[in-house]
N, C-alpha and C positions, 0 to 999 in steps of 0.2 A: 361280910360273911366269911369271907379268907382273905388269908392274908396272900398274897400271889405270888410276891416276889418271894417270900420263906418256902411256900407250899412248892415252887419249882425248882428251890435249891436242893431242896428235903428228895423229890423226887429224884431229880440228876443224879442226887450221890447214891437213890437206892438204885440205880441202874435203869431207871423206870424213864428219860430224857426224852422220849418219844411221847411220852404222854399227854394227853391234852386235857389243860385244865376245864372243870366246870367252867360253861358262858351263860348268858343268860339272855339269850337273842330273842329280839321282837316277834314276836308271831302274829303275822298278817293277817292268817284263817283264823285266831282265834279275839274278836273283839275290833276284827273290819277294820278298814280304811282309819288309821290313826288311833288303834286300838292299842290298849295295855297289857296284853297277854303275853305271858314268858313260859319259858320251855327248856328244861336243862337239857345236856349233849350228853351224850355218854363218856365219860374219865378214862375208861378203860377201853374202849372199842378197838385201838389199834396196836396192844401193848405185846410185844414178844416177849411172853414169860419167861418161856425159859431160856433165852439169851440172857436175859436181865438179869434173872438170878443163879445162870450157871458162871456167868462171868466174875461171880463173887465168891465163888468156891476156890478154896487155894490148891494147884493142882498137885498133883500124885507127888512123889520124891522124885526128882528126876538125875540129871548128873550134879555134881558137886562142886558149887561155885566159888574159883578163883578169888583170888584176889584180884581186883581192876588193877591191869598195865601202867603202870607210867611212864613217865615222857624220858625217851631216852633206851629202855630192851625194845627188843622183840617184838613183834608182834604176833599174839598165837595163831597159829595158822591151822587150818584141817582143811579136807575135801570142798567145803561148800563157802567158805572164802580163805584163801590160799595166799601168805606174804612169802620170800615179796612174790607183790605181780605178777602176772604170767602178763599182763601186756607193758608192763616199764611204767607204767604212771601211776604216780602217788593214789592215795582214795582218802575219801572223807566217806564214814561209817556212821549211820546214824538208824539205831535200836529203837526199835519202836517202840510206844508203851501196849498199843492195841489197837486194831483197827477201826473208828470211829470217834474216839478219842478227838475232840478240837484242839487239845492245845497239839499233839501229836500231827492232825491236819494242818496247825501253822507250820511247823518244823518240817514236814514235809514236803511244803508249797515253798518255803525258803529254801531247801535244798535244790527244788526240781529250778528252780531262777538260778540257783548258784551254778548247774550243771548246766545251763541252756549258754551262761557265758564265761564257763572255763572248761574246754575243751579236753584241755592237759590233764583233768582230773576225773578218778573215774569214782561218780557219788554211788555208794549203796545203801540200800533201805533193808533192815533185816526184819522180819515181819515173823511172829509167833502164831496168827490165827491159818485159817485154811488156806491153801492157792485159790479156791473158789473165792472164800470172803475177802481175800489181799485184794483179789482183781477187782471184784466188787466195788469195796471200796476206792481205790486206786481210779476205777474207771467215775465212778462217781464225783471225785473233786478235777476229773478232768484227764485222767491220764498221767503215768508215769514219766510221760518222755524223757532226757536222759538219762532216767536214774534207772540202777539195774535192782531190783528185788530180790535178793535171797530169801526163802520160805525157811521155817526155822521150826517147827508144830515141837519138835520136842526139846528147844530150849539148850540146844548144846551149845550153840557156839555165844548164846547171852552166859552160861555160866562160865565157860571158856573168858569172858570176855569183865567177869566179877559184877554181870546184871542179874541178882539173886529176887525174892517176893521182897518189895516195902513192908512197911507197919502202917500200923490207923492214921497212925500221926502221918505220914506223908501223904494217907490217898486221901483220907476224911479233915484235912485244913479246911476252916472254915474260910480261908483265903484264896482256896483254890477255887468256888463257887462264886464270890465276889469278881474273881477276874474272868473267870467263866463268862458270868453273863457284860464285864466291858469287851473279850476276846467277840461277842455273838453281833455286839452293835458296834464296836469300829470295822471290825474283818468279814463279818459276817460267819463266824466257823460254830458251829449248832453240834451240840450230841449227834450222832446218827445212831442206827443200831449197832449194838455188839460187832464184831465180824466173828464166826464161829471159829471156835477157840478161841477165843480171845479172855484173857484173864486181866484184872484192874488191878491187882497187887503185884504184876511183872513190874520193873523199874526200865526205864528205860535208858540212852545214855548215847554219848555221838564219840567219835575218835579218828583222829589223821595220824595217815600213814602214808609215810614216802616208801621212794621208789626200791629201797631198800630193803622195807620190812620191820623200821624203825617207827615206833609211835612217837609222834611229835607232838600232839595235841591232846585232850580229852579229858572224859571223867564220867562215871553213871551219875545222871537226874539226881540232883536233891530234895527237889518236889514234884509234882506231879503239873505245875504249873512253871517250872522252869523256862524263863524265853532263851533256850541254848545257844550263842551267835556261834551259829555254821561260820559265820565269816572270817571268825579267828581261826577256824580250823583250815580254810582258805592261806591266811595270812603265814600261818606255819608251815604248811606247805613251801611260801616263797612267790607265795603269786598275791597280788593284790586283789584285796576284795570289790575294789571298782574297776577290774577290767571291764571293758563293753562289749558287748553281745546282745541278744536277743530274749528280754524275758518268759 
């Protein structure tokens, strides 16, 4: 009667990923001990409307985005991340696309391992949705530990940084739902909800920066399923991506 695997891809990309398909479970009370009585669930019972479908609204104009850095200037700097450093060590910067976002959860679980075993670098996570829903989610996949979070709600320092709204063609890949559901059964990383503010046509995008102030690494997302290797961002740095430590 569905098809399941289409009807939760269908779903994920309306923003709906929380939702639980029609089941069709055995009913005990009805048709007794070894009975054939079935019972739908409700599809919609636990759906956050309007996260789901505010996250797909493109937001207001906001400031007016750069062209992305490349390897070799500057790195732009303002108030809420500031090159070079105030404490002397390099940083790997990694943009978030949204808070709940899976493949965004890999890239973040590979940074928070990168920062547990290089000391010398200082990882930041730049997050678009609320401080409420950052931490939210943040605490959810387990904590942030050494990665430090910059909140970012109005998008200055992604356009600062040439991370402007995607197209259809990046967010709606029917490629990115494919890896979707291998990302949910090798990793275990699932839709979660929206985090408030959160919009699905932000891009998101990683970048190193030495001690300098110099970008040595990067580039924004090309798709929305991008596996970004933090590691080479490690490697430009100067440090090797198998130092040992603690993941």
């Amino acid at each position: 009667m569905f098809n399941k695997l289409g009807t939760k891809i269908a779903l994920q990309r309306a923003g709906l990923g929380n939702v639980s398909l029609p089941s069709f479970p055995k009913n005990e009370s009805k048709g007794g001990e070894g009975g054939t009585g079935y019972e739908f669930s409700n599809p919609f019972a636990n759906v956050q409307w309007g996260k789901a479908f505010s996250s797909w609204q493109a937001p207001a104009e906001g400031y007016p985005v750069a062209d992305p850095p490349t390897i070799g200037i500057r790195a732009p700097s303002n108030s809420k991340l500031r090159f070079p450093p105030i404490d002397g060590r390099p940083c790997v910067i990694l943009f978030l696309r949204f808070c709940g976002c899976p493949f965004t959860q890999k890239l973040f679980l590979r940074m928070r391992s990168l920062a547990n075993r290089h000391t010398g670098i200082h990882f930041i996570a730049v997050s678009h949705c609320t401080p409420e829903a950052t931490a939210a989610w943040t605490k959810k996949i387990g904590g942030a530990w050494n990665v430090d979070v910059v909140i970012d709600e109005q998008r200055e320092l992604y356009a600062m940084w040439g991370l402007g709204m995607s197209t259809w063609a990046h967010v709606l890949n029917p490629r990115n739902g494919i890896n979707q559901i291998k990302l949910s059964k090798q990793e275990n990383a699932v839709w979660q909800p929206v985090g408030e503010g959160g919009c699905r046509w932000q891009v998101g995008g990683a970048y190193a920066v030495d001690d300098r102030g110099t970008v040595k690494w990067g580039a924004p997302m090309q798709s929305v399923d991008e596996d970004v290797m933090l590691e080479d961002g490690v490697r430009a740095l100067g440090f090797s991506a198998a130092a040992p430590g603690v993941f």
